[in-house]
N, C-alpha and C positions, 0 to 999 in steps of 0.2 A: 504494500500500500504506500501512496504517496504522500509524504508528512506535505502539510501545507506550510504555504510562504508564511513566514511570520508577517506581523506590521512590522517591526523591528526588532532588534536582538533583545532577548529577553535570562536574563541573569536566571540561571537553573536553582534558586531559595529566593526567586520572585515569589509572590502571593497575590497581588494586585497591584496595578496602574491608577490611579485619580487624576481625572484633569476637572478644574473646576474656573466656570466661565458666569458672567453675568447675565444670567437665565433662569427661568424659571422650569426649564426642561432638562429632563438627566434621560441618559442612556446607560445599559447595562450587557452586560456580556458577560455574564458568572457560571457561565459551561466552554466559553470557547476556550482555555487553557487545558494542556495538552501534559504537563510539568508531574513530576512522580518525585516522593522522597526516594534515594537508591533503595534506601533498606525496606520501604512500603514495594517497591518494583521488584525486588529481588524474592518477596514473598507471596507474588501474585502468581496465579495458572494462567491470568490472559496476558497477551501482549500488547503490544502496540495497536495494532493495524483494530483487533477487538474494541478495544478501548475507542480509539478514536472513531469508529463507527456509531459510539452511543453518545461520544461528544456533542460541541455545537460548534464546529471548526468553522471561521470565519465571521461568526455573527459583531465580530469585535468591528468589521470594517462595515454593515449597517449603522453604526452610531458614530460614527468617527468626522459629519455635521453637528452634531450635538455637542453645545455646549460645555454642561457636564457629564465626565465619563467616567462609569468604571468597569476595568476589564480585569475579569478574574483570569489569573494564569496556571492555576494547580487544577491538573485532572477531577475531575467531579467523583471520580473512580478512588482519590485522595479524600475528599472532602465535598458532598454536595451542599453547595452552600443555599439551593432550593427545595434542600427536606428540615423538616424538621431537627432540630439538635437530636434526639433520640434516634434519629433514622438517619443520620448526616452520612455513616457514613456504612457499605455495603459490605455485610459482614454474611448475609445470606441470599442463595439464588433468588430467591424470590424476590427481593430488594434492588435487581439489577438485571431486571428483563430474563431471568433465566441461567444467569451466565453464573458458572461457580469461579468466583472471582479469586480465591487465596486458595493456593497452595499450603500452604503455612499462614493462620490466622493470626492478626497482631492481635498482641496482648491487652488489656486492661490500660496499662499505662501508656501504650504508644495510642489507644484510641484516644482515653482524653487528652494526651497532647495534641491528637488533630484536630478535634473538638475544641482545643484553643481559636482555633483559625475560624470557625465557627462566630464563636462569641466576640471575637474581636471583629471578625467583616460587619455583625450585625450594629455592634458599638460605632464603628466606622460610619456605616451605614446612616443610622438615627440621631448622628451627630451633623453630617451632610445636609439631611435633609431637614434638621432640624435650623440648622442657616441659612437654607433656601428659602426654609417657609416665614422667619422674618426677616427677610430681606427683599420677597417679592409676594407674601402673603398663602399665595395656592402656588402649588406642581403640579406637573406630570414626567411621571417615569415609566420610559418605554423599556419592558424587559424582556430582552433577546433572546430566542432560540428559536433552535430549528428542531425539525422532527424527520423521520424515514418515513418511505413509501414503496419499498421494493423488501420487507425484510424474509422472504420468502428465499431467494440468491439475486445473485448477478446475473441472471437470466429472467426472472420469472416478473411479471407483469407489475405494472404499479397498482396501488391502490385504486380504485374507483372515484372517479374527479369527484364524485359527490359527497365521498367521505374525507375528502383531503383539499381541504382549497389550500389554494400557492402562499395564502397568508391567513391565518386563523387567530384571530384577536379572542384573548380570553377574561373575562369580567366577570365571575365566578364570586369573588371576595370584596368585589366594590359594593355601594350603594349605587345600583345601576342609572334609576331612577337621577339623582340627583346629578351624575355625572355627564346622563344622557349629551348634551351639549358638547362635550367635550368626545366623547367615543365616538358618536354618529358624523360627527364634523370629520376624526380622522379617518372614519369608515369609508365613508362617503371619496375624503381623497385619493385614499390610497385604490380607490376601483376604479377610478381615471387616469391613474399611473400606466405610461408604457412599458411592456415586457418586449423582450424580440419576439416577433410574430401575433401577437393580441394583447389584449389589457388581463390584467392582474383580476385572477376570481379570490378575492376576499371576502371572511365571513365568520361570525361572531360563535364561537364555544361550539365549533361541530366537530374539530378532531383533539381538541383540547377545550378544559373551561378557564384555565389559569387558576387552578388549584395549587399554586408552586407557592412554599415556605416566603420568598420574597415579596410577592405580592400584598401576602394575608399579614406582613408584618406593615407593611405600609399602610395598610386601611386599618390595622387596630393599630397602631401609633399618631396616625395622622388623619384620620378619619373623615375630618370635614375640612380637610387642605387640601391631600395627596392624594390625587388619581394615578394608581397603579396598573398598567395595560401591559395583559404577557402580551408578548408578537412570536407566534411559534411561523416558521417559515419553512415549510416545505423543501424538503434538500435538491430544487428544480437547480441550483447552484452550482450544485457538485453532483458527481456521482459518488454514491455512498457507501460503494464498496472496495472503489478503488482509493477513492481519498481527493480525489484529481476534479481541484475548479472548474469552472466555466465563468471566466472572470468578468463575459460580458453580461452575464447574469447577474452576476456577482454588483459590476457596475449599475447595472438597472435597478436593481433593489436598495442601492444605497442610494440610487436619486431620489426612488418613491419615498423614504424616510425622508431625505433632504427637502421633500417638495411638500411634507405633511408637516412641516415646523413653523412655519409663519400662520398656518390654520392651527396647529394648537394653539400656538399662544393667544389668535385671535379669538380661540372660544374660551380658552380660560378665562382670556380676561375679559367675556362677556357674562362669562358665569355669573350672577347674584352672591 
């Protein structure tokens, strides 16, 4: 499998990237790092190419318009930092699509030290956007990923366009209702966005609902500020088994975000 181009070089006891800009919009990318402790690698049964299939490899370069950013750099296979602390991190198949993930299981102590990384991204996190929101009142945080649609092989059929759109927006943990203004403004743009060859099928909680630990921390900490929006994206990007971009896609999908930024902020800050 072909490891993907970084955005730049990235120090291997990276954890996360912050850039922080005068906006009211934050982008996030807390699956596309790829990064292993040796001695977490050296005790796992899957490898790389495994791994990096359940990633979200590239989603860092959809937010890279966005103001503020953070891009997680440690495998999600280290630490996901979209479950729950108690489920962070994948100690059984069933916790990781199937996959018997450790060879040799760490131990008690080496879990809660990853579970450090845990509590501190969240820390990080609620302190960020705790500046945002008196600084500009309301957010929005668009949170990144992608999903598969061929997991059958590298041969076998995709999924049925009707259970998989190219961009699946999920509102699951918001107060939908109240938000409306803001969701349906960027629903609405991102379905006039060009793709190579047609427009972008976009659509709200049909192959995801954005039930992800990030989201649901955003709406119980900031509740009547922070609109939290998963964006799961469809792997029409790359091919998902070999690892291998398609970077004009790649480019088209970082416009669509690019071109849904001036409509966020214009609903936001029409919101009441």
């Amino acid at each position: 499998m072909e490891d993907r181009p970084p955005l730049e070089p990235v120090m291997a006891n990276a954890l996360w990237s912050v850039d922080r800009g005068r906006s009211p919009l934050v982008g996030t990318a807390i699956h596309d790092g790829h990064l292993l402790r040796p001695d977490l690698a050296a005790k796992m049964a899957i490898g790389a190419a495994e791994r990096l299939r359940e990633e979200d490899p590239f989603t860092a370069r959809f937010i890279e318009d966005i103001p503020n950013r953070i891009v997680v750099h440690r495998s999600r296979f280290e630490v996901d930092l979209n479950r729950a602390r108690e489920g962070a991190v994948y100690l059984r198949p069933e916790q990781a699509w199937g996959l018997a993930v450790w060879r040799e299981r760490p131990d008690a102590e080496a879990v809660g030290d990853i579970l450090r990384q845990h509590d501190a991204y969240y820390a990080m996190l609620r302190q960020m956007l705790a500046d945002i929101e008196a600084t500009h009142g309301r957010f929005v945080l668009l949170d990144m990923h992608s999903y598969n649609h061929r997991r059958d092989g590298v041969a076998s059929a995709c999924t049925p366009q009707a259970d998989a759109p190219d961009i699946n927006i999920g509102t699951f943990s918001m107060d939908r209702a109240s938000w409306a203004p803001v969701v349906d403004a960027f629903l609405a743009c991102l379905r006039e966005q060009p793709f190579p060859g047609r427009r972008l099928d976009v659509r709200e909680n049909v192959a995801f609902a954005g039930k992800g630990e990030q989201t649901r921390f955003v709406h119980a900490h900031f509740p009547r500020t922070g609109c939290a929006i998963a964006v799961e994206f469809k792997k029409i990007f790359m091919d998902e088994w070999t690892g291998a971009p398609d970077m004009a896609a790649i480019s088209a999908l970082r416009a669509a975000i690019r071109a849904s930024l001036p409509v966020l902020e214009a609903a936001l800050g029409a919101r009441p």
